[in-house]
PyMOL commands that place a pseudoatom at each C-alpha (Angstrom):
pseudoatom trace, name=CA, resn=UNK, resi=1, chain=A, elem=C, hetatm=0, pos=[0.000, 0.000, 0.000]
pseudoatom trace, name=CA, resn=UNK, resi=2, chain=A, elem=C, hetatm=0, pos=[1.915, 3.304, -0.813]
pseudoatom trace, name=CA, resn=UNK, resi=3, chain=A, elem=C, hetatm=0, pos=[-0.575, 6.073, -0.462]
pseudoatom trace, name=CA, resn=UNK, resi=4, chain=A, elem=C, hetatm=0, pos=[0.996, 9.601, -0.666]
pseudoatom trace, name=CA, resn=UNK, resi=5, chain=A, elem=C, hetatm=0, pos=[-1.393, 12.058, 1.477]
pseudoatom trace, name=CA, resn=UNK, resi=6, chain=A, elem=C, hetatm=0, pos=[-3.567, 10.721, 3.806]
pseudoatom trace, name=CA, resn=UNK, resi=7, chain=A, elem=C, hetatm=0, pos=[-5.500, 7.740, 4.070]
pseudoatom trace, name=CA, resn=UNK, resi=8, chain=A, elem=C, hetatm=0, pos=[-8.109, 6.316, 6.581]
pseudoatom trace, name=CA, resn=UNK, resi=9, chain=A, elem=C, hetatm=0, pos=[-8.510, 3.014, 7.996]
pseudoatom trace, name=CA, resn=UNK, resi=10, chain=A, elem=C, hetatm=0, pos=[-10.271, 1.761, 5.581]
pseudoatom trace, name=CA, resn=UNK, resi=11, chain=A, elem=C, hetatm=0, pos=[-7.927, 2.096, 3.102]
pseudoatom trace, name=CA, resn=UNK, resi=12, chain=A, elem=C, hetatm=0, pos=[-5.712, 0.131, 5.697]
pseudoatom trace, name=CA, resn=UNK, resi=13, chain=A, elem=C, hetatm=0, pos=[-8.334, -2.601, 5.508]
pseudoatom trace, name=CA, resn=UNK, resi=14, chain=A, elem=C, hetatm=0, pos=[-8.194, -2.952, 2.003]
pseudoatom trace, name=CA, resn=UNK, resi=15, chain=A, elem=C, hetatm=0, pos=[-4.434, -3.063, 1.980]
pseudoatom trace, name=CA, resn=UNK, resi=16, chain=A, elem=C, hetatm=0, pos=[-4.200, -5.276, 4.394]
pseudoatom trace, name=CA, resn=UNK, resi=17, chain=A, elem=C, hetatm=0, pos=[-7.380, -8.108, 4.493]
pseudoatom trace, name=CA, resn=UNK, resi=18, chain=A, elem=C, hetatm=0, pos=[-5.812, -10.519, 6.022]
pseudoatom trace, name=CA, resn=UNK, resi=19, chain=A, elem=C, hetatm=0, pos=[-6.288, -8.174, 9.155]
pseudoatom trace, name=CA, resn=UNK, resi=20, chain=A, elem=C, hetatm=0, pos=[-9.435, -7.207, 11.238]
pseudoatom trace, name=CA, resn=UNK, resi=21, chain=A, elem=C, hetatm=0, pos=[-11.221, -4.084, 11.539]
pseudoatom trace, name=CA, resn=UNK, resi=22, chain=A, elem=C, hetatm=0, pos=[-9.773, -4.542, 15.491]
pseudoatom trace, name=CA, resn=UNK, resi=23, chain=A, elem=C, hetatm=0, pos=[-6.276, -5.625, 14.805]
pseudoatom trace, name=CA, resn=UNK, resi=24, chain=A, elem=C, hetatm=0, pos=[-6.194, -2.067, 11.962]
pseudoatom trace, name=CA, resn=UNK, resi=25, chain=A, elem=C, hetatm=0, pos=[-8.024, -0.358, 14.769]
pseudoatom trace, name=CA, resn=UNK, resi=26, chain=A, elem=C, hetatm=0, pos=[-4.823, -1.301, 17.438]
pseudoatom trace, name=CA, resn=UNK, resi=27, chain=A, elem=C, hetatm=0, pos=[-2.026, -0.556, 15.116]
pseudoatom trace, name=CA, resn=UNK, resi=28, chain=A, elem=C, hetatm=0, pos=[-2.992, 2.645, 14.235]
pseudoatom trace, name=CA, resn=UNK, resi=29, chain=A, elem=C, hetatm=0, pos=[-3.207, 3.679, 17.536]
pseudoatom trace, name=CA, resn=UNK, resi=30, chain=A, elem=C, hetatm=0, pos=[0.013, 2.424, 18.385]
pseudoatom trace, name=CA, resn=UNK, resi=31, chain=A, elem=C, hetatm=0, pos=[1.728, 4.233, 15.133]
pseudoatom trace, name=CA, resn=UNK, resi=32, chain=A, elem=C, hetatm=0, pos=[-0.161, 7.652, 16.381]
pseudoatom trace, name=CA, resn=UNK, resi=33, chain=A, elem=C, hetatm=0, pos=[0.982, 7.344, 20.287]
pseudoatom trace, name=CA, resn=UNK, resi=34, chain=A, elem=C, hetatm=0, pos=[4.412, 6.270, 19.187]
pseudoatom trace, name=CA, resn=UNK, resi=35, chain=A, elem=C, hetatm=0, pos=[4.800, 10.063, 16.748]
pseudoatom trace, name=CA, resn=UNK, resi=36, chain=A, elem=C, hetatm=0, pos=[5.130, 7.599, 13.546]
pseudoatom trace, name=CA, resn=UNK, resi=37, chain=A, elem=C, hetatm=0, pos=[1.599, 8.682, 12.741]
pseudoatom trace, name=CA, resn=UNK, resi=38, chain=A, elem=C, hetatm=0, pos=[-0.408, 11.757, 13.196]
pseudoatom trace, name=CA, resn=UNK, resi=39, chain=A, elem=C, hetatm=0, pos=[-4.387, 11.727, 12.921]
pseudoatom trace, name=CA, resn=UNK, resi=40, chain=A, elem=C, hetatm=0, pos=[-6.398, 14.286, 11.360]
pseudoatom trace, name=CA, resn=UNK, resi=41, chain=A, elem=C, hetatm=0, pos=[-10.343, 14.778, 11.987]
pseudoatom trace, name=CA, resn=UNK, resi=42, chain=A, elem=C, hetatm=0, pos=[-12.490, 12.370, 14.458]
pseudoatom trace, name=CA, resn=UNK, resi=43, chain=A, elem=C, hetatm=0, pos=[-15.085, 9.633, 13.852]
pseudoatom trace, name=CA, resn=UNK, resi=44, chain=A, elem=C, hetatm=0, pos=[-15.544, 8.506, 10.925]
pseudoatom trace, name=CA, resn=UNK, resi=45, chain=A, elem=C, hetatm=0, pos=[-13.584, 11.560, 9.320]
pseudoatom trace, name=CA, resn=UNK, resi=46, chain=A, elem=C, hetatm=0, pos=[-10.555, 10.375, 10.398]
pseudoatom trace, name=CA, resn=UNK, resi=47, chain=A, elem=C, hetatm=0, pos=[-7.312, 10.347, 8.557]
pseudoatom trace, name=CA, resn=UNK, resi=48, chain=A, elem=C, hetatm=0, pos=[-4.057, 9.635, 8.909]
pseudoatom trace, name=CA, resn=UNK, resi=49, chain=A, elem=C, hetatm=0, pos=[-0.707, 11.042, 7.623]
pseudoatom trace, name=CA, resn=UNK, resi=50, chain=A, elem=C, hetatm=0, pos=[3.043, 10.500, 7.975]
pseudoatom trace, name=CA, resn=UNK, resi=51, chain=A, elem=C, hetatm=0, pos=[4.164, 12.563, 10.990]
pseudoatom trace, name=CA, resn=UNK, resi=52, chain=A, elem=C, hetatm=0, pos=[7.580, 13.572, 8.820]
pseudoatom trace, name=CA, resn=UNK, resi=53, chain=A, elem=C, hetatm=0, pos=[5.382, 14.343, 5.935]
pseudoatom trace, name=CA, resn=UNK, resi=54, chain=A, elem=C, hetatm=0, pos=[3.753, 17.378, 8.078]
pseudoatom trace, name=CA, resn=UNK, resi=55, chain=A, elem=C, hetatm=0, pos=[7.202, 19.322, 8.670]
for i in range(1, 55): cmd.bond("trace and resi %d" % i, "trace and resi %d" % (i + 1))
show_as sticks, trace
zoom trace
């Protein structure tokens, strides 16, 4: 999956459907507390975006 921009966790789904909603859900969260991710909106206007990609 190379997405340049943002993309939301449903494009994570599709990239990845071996995973579950849950499992996406986790590592996301993870990437955003650990500063490798940083997410833009709430609910189901979320997206996300390379932390380095914002400086």
């Amino acid at each position: 999956m190379n997405y340049i921009g943002t993309f939301t966790k449903q494009n994570a789904l599709a990239g990845c459907p071996s995973l579950g909603s849950s499992s996406v859900e986790a590592a996301l969260k993870k990437l955003v507390q650990d500063g490798t991710l940083t997410r833009l909106g709430s609910g189901r206007k979320t997206h996300y975006v390379r932390s380095d990609a914002l400086e």
